[in-house]
C-alpha positions in Angstrom: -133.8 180.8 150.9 -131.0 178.8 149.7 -133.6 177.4 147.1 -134.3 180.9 145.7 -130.3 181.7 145.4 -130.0 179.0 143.4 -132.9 179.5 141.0 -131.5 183.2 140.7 -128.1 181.6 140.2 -129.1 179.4 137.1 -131.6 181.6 136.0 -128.5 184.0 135.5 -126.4 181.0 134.2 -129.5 180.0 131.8 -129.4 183.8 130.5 -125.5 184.1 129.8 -125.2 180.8 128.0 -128.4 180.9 125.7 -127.3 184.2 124.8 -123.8 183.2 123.4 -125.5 179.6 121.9 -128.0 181.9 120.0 -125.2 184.2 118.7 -122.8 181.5 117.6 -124.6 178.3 117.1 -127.8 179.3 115.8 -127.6 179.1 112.3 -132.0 180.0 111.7 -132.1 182.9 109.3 -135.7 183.8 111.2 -133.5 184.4 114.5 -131.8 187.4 113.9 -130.1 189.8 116.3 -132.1 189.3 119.4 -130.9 189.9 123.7 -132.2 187.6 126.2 -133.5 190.2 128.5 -134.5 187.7 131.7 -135.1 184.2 132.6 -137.8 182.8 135.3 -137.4 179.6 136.4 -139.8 177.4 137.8 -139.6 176.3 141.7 -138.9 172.6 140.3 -136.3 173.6 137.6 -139.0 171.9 135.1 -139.6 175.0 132.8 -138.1 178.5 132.2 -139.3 181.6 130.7 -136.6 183.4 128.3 -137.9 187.0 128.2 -136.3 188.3 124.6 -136.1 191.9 122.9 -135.2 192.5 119.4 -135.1 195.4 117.5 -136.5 194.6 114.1 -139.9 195.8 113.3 -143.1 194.2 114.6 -144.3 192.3 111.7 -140.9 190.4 112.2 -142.1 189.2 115.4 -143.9 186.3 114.9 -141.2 184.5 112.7 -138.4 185.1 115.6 -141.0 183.2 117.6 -141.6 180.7 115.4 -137.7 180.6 114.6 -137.3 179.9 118.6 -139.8 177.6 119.3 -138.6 175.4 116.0 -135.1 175.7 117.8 -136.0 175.4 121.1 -135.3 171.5 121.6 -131.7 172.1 119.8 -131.1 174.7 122.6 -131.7 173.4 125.4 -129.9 170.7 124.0 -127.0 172.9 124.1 -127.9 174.3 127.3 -127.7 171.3 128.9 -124.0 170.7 127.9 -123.1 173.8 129.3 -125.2 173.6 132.7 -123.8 171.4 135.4 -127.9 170.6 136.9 -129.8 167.4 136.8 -132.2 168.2 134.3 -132.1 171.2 132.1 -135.8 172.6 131.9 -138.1 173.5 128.9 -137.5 176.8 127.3 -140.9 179.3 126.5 -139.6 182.3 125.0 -142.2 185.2 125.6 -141.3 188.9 123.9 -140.3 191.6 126.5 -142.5 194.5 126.2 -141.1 196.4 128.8 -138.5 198.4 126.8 -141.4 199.1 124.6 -143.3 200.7 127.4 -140.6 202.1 129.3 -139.9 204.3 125.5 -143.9 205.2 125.2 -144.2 206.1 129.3 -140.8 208.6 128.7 -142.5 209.8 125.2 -145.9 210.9 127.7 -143.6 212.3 130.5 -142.0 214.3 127.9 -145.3 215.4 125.9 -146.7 216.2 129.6 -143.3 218.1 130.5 -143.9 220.4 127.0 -147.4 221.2 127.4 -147.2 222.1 130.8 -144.1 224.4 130.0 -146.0 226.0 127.5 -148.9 226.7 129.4 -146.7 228.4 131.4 -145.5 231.1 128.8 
């Protein structure tokens, strides 16, 4: 249990201080405006998943994932000065869809809500 804490604990850490390296040391034009949404850590601390949103348009996608995965080494790096652990682990970053999904789920809830209001009348 104490394990899981502390994997929660830097996962959090991992979250905060990738966000502010991104935003003020990051200087790759590809890597816009983008919020670190969640981080998974592995049970060994080897590797992490950095769950990202953005909110430029899809085609931009695929260059603020190559812009992270260029600059992935350099910021974890960067990580690792900030973290107070052994070894800092590898960074994947992997887009979050869930916003995305959460919008188009509402959008059906509220088509749903309309038509069954106007079958009504």
């Amino acid at each position: 249990m104490a394990n899981e804490q502390r994997r929660r604990r830097v996962a959090d850490q991992i979250q905060k201080e990738l966000s502010d390296i991104i935003r003020l040391e990051l200087h790759d034009p590809r890597v816009g405006m983008i919020t670190i949404s969640a981080v998974e850590i592995s049970p060994d601390f080897g590797y992490s998943k950095i769950f990202y949103t953005m909110l430029a348009p899809e085609e931009d996608r695929k260059q603020v994932q190559a812009g992270l995965k260029r600059a992935s080494g350099f910021l974890r790096t960067a990580l690792g000065k900030r973290l107070r652990i052994h070894n800092t682990p590898e960074l994947k970053f992997i887009y979050d869809t869930s916003i995305e999904q959460g919008v188009h789920l509402s959008q059906l809830i509220d088509k749903a809500v309309a038509d069954d209001q106007g079958r009504k009348e």
